[in-house]
C-alpha positions as CSV (number, residue, x, y, z in Angstrom):
1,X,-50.7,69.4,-8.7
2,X,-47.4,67.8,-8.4
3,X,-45.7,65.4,-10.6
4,X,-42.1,63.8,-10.7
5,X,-39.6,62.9,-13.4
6,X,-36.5,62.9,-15.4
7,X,-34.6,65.6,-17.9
8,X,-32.2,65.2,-20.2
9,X,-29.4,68.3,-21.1
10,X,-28.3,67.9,-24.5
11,X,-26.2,71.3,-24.6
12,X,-25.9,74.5,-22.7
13,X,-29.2,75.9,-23.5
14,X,-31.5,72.7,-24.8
15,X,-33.0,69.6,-22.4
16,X,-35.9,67.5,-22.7
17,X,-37.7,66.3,-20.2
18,X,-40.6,63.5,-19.0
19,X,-43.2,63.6,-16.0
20,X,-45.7,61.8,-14.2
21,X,-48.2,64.5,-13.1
22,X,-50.9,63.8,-10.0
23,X,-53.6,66.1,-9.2
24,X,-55.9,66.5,-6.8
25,X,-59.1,68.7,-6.0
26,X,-61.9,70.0,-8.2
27,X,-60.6,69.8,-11.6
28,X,-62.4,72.1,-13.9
29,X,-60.6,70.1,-17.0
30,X,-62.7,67.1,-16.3
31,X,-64.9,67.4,-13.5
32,X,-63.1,64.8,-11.6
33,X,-61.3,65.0,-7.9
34,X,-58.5,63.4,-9.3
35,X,-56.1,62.8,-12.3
36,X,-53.1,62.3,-13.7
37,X,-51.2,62.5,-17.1
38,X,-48.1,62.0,-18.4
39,X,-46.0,65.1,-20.2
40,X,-42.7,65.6,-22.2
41,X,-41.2,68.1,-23.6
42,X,-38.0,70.2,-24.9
43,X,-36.7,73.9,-23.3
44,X,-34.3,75.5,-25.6
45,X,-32.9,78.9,-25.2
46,X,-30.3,81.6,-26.4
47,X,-27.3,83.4,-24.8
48,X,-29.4,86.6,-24.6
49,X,-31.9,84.7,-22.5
50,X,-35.0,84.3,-25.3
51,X,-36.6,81.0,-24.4
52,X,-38.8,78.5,-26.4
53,X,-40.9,75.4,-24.5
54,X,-42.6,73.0,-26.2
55,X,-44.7,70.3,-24.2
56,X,-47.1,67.4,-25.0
57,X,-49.4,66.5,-22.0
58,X,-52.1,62.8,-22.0
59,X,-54.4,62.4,-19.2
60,X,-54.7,59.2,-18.3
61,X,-57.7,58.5,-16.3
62,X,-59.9,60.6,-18.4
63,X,-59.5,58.9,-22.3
64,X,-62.3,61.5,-23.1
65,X,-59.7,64.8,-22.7
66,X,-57.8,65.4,-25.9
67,X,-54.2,65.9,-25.2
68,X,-53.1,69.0,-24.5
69,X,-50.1,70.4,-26.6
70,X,-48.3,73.9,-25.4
71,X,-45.7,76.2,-27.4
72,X,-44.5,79.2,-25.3
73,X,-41.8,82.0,-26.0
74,X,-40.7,83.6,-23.2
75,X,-38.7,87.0,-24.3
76,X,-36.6,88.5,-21.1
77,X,-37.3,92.3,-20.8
78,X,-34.9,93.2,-17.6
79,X,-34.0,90.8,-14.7
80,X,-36.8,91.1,-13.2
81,X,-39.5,91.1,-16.3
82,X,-40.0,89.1,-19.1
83,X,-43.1,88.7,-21.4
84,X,-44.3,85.4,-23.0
85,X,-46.6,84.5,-25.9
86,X,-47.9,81.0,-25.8
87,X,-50.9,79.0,-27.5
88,X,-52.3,75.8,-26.1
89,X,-54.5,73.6,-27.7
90,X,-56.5,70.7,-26.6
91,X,-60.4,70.9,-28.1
92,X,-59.7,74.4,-29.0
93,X,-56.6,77.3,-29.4
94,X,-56.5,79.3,-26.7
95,X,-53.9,82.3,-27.0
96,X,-52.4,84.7,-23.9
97,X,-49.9,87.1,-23.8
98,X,-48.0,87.7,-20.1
99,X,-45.8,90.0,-18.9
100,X,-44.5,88.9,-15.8
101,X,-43.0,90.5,-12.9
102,X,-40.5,88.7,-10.5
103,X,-38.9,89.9,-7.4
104,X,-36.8,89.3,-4.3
């Protein structure tokens, strides 16, 4: 996968943003070797580091795929931890809960 495009920063801790996304292999989504879709979407955050995403995602070689739309919270723990909820729904919700573990 890989994709390009363009954000806009409309304070400190908010920017939307637009891509073009191009993949490539065996794509379990649609059974196809290749795709691509367009995306947008808004990042806003707080001071204290709680983030929210919001994204929008359209395939555009396969009509048949609903569009995919994504909310996710991402709630820091420590500088190296943080643990996010998020639900994405295309034919169906699907729900996960991550804690995540970064280091250097």
């Amino acid at each position: 996968m890989g994709g390009a495009g363009q954000a806009w920063q409309f304070s400190n801790n908010t920017l939307a943003y637009s891509l073009v996304n191009g993949y490539l292999g065996d794509l379990a989504k649609n059974s196809q070797f290749y795709d691509s879709s367009v995306e947008v979407g808004i990042i806003t955050g707080t001071d204290s580091g709680v983030k929210l995403k919001a994204s929008y995602e359209k395939s555009f070689l396969n009509a048949k795929n609903p569009a995919q739309t994504k909310l996710e919270l991402a709630v820091p723990i420590s500088q190296d931890i943080d643990i996010r909820l998020a639900v994405t729904h295309a034919n169906s919700a699907m729900w996960q809960l991550k804690l995540n573990y970064y280091w250097q």
